[in-house]
C-alpha positions, 0 to 999 in steps of 0.5 A: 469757235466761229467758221466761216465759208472761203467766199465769205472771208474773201469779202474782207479784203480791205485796208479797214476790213482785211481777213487772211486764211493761213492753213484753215485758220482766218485771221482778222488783222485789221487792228494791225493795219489800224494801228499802223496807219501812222507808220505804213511801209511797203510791206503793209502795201504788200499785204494788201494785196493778199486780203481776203486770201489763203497764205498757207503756201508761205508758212508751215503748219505751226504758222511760222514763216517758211524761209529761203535762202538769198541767191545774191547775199546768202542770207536766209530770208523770210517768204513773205516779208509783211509777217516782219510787220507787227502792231505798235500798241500793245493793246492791238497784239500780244506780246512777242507772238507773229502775227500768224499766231496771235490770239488776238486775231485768230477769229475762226476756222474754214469749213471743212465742207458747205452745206446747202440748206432752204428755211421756209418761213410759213407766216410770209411764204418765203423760201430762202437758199441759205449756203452755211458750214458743216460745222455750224451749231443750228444757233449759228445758222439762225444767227446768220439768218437773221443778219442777213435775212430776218431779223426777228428770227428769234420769234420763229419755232424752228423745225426740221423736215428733210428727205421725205418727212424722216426726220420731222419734228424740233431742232436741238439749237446746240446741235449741227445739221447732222446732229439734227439727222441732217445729214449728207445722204450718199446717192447717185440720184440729186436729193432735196436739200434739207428743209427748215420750217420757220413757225411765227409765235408772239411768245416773247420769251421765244424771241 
């Protein structure tokens, strides 16, 4: 399971690049709106002006549309009418799901919490702040790293040192931050965030 910080998703909020949240889970519906390019409506219109955002307000917990009742016909309708809109080809949804709870497109969840981290790249001196969720996996963190920031990470030995040197020594990879002994120390002073020291190697078999 991949999470991912609120101002992250908010990045996808185009027709060829569109993410919704629906009560913490992040949906990528952009194979929909693909597939739909050729059929386009006015509800897929309407769609597009949530990109990026948390829909949680029209569904209920299981993700089925919450409804109402038409003031002018009687008739019980849907919220949000784009959740009537579906993928015409089979291989871009499954069979007989909404698109709020299809697999297909459930790429994740939002993190409970963000945490701020600094990594210390001892071999160029440069230090960056990185914001990463609670629930990433150290692995995960380097993932990110390495997108964004340096893409030879995996030639780095990856150390902790935090609060003053309590915690020093290696990073299991599978672990989170706190499962590191990183953790998010209750004070009424601002502590140091933690540290991570990144150690060059020319072992190819670290990379």
């Amino acid at each position: 399971m991949r999470y991912y910080r609120y101002d992250e998703v908010c990045l996808h909020n185009k027709k060829e690049d569109f993410w919704v949240v629906i009560h913490g889970n992040v949906f990528d519906l952009t194979p929909m709106l693909r597939d739909r390019q050729e059929t386009w409506n006015k509800n897929l219109d309407y769609l597009l002006a949530f990109g990026g955002k948390d829909l949680s307000h029209f569904f209920h917990l299981n993700h089925t549309p919450k409804t109402e009742v038409s003031g002018s016909s009687g008739i019980r309708r849907v919220l949000f009418p784009p959740i009537l809109e579906s993928a015409h080809s089979a291989h871009c949804k499954t069979h007989n799901k909404i698109w709020s709870q299809d697999p297909c497109y459930h790429i994740g969840c939002v993190t409970k919490r963000e945490r701020q981290i600094r990594i210390i790249n001892t071999l160029t001196g440069t230090v960056v702040n990185m914001k990463v969720c609670d629930e990433d996996s150290i692995y995960d963190i380097q993932r990110k790293y390495k997108e964004f920031y340096n893409f030879h990470a995996g030639s780095y030995l990856w150390r902790k040192f935090s609060y003053g040197g309590h915690c020093p020594g290696e990073l299991v990879l599978h672990e989170t931050l706190a499962g590191n002994g990183l953790i998010v120390e209750e004070s009424d002073i601002e502590l140091p965030v933690p540290s991570i020291w990144l150690y060059y190697t020319d072992d190819l078999t670290v990379a």
